[in-house]
Backbone bond lengths (Angstrom), bond angles and torsions (degrees), N, CA, C in turn:
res aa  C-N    CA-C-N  psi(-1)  N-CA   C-N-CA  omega(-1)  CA-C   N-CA-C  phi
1 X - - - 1.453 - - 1.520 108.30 -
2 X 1.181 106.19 135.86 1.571 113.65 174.64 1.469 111.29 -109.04
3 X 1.507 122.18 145.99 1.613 119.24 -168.98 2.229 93.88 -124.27
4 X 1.195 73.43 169.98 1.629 105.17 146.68 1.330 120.36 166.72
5 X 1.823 94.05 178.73 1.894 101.26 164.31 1.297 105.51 -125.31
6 X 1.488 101.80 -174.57 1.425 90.64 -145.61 1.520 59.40 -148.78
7 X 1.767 115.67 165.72 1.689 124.83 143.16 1.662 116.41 -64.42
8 X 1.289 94.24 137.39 1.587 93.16 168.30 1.434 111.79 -47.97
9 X 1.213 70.28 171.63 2.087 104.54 -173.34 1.692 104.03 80.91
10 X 1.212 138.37 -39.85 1.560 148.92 152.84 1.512 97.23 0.06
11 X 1.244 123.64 112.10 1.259 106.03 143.90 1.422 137.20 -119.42
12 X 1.996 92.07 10.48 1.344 106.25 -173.91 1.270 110.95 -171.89
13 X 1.392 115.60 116.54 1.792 120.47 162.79 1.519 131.97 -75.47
14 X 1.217 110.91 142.04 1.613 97.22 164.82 1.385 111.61 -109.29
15 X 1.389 133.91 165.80 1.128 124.26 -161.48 1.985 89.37 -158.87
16 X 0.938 104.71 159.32 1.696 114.00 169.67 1.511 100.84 -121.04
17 X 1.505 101.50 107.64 1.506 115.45 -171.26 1.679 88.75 -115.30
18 X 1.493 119.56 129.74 1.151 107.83 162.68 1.640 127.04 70.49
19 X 1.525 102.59 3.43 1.537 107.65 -160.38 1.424 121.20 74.06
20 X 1.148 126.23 21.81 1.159 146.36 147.15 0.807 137.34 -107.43
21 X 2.116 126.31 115.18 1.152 80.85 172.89 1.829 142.66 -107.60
22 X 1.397 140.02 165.20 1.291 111.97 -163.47 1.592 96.03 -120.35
23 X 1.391 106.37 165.20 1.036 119.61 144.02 1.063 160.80 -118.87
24 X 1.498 126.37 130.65 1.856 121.70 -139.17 1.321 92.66 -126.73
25 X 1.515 104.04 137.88 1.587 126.47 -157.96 1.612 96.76 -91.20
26 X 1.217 121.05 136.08 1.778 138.68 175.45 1.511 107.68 -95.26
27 X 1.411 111.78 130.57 1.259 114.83 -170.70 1.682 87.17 -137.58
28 X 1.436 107.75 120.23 1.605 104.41 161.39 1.313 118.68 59.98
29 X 1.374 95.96 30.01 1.549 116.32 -173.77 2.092 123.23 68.95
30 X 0.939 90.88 8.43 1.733 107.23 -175.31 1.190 107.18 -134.20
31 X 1.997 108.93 142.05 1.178 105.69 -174.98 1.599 102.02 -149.43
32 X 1.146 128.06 178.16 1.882 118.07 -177.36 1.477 96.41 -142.77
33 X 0.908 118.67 165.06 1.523 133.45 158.35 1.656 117.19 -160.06
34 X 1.232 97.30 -173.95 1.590 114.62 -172.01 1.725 125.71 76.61
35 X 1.136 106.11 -37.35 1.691 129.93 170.95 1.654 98.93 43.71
36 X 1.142 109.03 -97.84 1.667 101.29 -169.61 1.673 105.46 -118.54
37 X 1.289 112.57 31.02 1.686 134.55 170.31 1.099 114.44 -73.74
38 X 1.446 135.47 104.48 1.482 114.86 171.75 1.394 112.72 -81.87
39 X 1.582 115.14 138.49 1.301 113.22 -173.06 1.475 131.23 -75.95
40 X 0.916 136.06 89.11 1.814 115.16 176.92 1.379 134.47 -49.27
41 X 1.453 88.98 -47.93 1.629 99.11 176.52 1.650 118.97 -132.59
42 X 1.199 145.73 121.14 1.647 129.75 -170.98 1.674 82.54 -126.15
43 X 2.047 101.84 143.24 1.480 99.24 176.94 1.602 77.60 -140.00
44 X 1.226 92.98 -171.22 1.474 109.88 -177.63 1.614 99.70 -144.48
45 X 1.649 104.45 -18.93 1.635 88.58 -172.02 1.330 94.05 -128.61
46 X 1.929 102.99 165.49 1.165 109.81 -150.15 2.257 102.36 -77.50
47 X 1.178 101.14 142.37 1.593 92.15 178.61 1.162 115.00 -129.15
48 X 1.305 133.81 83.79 1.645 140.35 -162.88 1.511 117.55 -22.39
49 X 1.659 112.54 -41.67 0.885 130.47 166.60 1.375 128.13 -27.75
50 X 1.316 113.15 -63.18 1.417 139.90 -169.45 1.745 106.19 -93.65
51 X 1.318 109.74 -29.97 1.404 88.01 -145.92 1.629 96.33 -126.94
52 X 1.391 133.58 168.60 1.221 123.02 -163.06 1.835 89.94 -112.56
53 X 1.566 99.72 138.53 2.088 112.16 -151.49 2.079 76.43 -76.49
54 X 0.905 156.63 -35.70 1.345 145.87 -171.94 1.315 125.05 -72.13
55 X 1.778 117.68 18.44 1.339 136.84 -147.41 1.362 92.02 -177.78
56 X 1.260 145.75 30.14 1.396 133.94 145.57 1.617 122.30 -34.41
57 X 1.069 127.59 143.71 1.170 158.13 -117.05 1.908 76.75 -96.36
58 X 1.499 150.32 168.93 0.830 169.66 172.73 1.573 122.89 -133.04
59 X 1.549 127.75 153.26 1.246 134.91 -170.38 1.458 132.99 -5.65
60 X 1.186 103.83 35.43 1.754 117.45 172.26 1.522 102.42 -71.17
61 X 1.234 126.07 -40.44 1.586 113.36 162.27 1.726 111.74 -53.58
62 X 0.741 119.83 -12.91 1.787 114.29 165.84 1.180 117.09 -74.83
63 X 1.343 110.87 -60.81 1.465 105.70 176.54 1.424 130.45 -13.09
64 X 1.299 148.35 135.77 1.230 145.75 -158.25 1.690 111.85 -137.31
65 X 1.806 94.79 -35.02 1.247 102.91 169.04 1.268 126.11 -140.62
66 X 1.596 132.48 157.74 1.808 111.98 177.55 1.532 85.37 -149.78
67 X 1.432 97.51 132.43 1.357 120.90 172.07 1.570 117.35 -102.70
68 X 1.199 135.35 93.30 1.434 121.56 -170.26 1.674 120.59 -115.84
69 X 1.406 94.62 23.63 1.762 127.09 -153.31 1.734 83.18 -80.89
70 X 1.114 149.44 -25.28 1.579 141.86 -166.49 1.600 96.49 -99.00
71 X 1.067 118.66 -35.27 1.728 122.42 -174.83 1.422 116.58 -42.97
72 X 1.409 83.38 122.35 1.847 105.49 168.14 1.241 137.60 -93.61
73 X 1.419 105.99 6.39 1.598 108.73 -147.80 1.392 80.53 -141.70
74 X 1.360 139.81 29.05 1.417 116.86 143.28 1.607 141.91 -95.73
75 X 1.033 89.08 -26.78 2.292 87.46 155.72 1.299 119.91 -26.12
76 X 1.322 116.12 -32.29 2.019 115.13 -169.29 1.893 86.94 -94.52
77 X 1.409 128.30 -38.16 1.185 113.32 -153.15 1.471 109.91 -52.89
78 X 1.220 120.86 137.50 1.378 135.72 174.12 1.909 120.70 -92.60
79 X 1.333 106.91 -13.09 1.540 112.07 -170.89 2.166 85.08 -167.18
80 X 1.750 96.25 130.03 0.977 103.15 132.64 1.428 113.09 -159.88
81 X 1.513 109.40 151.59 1.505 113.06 -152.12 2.150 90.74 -142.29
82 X 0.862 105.02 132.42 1.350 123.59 -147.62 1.627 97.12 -133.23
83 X 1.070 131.97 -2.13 1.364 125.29 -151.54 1.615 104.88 -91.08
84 X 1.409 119.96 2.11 1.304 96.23 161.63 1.582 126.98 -112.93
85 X 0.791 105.37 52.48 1.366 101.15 172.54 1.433 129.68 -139.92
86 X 1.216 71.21 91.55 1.814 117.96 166.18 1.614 127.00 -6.03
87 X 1.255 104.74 -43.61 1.638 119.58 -175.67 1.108 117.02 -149.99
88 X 1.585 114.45 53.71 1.195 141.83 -160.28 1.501 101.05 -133.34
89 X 1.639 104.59 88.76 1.713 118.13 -175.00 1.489 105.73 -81.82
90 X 1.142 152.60 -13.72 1.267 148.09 -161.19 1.961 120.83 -162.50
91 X 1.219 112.39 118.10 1.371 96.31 170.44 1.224 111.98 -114.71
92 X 0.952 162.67 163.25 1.518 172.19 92.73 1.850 126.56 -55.67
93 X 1.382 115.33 113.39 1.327 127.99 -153.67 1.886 97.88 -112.30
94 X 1.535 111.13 -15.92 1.123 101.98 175.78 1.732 108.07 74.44
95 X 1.606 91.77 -147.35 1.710 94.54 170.17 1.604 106.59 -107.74
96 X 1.401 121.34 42.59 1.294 99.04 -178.77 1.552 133.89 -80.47
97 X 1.051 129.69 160.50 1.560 133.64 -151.90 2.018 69.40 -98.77
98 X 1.293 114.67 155.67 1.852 143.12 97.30 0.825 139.25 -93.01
99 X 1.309 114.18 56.11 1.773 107.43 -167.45 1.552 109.70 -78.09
100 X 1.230 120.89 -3.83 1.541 119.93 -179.99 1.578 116.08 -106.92
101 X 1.085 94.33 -13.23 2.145 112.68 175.17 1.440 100.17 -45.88
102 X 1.213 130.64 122.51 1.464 126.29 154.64 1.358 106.61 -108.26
103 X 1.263 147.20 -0.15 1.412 128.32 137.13 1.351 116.30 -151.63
104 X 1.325 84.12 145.98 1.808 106.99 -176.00 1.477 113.38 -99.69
105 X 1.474 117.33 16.89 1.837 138.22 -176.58 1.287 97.68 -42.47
106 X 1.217 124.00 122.11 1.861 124.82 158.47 1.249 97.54 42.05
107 X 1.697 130.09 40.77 1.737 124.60 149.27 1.678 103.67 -34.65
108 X 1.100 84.50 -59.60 2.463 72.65 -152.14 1.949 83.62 -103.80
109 X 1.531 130.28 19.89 1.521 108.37 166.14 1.876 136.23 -40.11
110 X 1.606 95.28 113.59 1.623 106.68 161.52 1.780 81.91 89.93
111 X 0.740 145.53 -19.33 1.354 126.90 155.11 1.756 128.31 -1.40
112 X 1.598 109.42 98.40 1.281 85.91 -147.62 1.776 101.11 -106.54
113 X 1.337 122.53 16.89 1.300 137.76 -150.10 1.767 92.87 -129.36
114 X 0.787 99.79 -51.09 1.777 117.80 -155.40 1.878 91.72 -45.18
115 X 1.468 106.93 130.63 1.568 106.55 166.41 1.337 100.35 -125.95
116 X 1.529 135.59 -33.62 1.412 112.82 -172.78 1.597 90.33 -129.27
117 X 1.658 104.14 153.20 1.665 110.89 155.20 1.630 107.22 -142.79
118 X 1.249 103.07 134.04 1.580 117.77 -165.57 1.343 109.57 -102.06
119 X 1.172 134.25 89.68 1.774 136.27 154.00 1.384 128.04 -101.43
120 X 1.539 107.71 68.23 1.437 98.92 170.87 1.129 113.40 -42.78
121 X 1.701 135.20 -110.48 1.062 135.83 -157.43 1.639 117.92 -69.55
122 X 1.185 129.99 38.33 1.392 133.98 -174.92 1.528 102.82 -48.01
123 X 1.291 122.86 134.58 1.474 134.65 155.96 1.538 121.35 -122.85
124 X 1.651 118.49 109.43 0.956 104.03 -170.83 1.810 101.79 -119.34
125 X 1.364 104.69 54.86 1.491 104.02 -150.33 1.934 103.73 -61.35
126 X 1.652 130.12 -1.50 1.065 128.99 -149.11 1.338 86.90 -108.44
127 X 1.344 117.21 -48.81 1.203 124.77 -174.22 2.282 125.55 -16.52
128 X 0.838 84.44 129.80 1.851 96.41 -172.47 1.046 135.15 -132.54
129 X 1.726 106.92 -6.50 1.198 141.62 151.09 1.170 113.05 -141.98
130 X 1.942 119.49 123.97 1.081 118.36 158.46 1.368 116.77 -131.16
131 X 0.924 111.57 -2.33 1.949 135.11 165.45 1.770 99.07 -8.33
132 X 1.306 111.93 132.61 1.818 114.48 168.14 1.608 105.11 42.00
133 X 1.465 116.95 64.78 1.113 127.66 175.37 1.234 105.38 -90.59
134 X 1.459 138.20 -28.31 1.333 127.07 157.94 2.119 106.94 -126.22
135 X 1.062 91.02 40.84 1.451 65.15 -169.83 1.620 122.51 -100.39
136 X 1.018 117.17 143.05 1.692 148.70 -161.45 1.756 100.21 75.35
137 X 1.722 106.64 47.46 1.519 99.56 149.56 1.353 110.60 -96.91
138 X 1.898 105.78 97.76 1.695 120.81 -161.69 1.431 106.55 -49.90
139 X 1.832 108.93 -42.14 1.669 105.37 -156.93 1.477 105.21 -104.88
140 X 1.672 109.42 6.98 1.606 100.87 -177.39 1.357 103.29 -55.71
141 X 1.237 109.42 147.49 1.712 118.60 163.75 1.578 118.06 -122.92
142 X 1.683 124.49 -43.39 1.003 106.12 164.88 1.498 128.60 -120.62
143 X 1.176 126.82 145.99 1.526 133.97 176.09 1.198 102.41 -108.83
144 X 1.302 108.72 128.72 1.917 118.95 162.35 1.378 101.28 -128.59
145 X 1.183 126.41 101.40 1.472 134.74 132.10 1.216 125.54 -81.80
146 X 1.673 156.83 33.28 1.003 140.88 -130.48 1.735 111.33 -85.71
147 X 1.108 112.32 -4.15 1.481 120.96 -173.17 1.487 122.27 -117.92
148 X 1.609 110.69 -3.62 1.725 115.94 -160.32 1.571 102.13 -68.86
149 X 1.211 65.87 168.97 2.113 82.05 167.62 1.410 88.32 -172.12
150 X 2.109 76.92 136.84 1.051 90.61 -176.20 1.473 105.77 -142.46
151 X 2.057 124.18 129.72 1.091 123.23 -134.39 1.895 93.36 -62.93
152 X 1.381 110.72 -49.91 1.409 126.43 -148.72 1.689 120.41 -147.19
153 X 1.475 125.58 -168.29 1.454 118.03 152.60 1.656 114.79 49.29
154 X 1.022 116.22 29.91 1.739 102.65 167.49 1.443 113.61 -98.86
155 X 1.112 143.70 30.26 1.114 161.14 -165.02 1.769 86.29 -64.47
156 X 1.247 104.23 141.38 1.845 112.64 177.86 1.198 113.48 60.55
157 X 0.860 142.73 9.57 1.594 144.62 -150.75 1.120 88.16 -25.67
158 X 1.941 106.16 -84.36 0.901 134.74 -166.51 1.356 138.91 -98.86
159 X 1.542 110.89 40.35 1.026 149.13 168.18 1.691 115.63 -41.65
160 X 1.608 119.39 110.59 1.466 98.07 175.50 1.767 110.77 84.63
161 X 1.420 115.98 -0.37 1.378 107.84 178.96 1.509 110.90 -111.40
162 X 1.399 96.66 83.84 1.487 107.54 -164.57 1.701 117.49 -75.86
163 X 1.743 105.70 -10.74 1.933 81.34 166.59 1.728 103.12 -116.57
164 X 1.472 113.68 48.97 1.403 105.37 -162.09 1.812 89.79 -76.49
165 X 1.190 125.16 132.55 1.088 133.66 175.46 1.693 125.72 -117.76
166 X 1.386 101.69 -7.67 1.211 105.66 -178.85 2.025 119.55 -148.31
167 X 1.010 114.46 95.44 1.783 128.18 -150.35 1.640 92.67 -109.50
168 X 1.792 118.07 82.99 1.982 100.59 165.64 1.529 103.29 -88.40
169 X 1.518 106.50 102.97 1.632 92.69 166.42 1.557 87.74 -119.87
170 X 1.100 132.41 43.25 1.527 126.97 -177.38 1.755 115.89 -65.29
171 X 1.608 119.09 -15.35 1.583 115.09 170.64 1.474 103.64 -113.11
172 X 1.698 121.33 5.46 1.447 124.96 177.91 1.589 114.47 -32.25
173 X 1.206 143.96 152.44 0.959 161.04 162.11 1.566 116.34 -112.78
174 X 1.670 139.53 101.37 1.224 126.30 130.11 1.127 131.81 -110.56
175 X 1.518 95.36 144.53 1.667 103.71 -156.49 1.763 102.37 -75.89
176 X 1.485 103.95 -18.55 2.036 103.12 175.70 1.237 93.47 -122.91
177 X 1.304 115.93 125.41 2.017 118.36 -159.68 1.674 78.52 -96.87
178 X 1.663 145.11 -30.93 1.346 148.14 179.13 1.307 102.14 -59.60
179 X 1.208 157.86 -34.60 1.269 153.62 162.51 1.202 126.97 -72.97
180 X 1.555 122.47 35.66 1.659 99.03 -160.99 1.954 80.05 -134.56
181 X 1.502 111.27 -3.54 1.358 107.77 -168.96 1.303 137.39 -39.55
């Protein structure tokens, strides 16, 4: 199960689940999706590519919070890109696997709300780009990855995250220690 909150008045997100996109109903400012869906792909921002421009993506700048710490269905995901949401202070990833992600490029970029993101056991062993994975998140302060690995490409990570005050990558794994500059 996947959660969030949203600011009041919300009564509904859109999200690109799967290359689709859906829409998940807000109750009391909180809402879940995916249920027993494994995810391939979750975006938040609009990508011409994928998505049809007459159906842009809806109130993901509301969002405030995303819980994705219960999720089962991320090992297959191939892309998730998170970067718009706007007033989105906290994420939580739980233990989820990416083992099929080949890039994590500007995931949470310019993020201007965001203060904590939680990846214990992150695996991004596919990964081939991860270059500016958070960078110019101004007010992030803490990062916990303490377990990731990550194959390659982290170049900038943390580029632009000028009050980051708190970095656990103490069991981190990169497999090119030259890319992580």
């Amino acid at each position: 199960m996947r959660k969030g909150k949203t600011q009041s008045g919300v009564s509904s997100v859109k999200m690109n689940i799967n290359g689709v996109v859906q829409t998940i109903p807000v109750a009391n400012g909180e809402f879940s999706f995916g249920y027993d869906t494994p995810i391939t792909s979750l975006r938040t921002s609009v990508d011409s590519g994928n998505l049809n421009p007459d159906t842009p993506l809806q109130n993901c700048d509301k969002i405030t919070e995303l819980d994705l710490s219960e999720s089962d269905g991320f090992e297959t995901a191939t892309s998730v890109i998170l970067n718009s949401l706007a007033n989105c202070t906290t994420i939580n990833f739980g233990t989820c696997t990416f083992a099929a992600v080949t890039t994590i490029k500007k995931m949470f970029d310019s993020d201007k709300k965001l203060t904590a993101v939680n990846m214990p056991s992150a695996t991004f062993a596919s990964v081939t780009q991860g270059s500016l994975m958070f960078a110019d998140c101004v007010v992030l302060a803490t990062i916990s990855m303490p377990n990731a690995t990550l194959k390659t490409g982290a170049y900038g990570m943390f580029t632009g995250c000028a009050n980051l005050s708190s970095i656990d990558l103490r069991n981190c794994t990169f497999e090119d220690e030259t890319s992580t500059g």
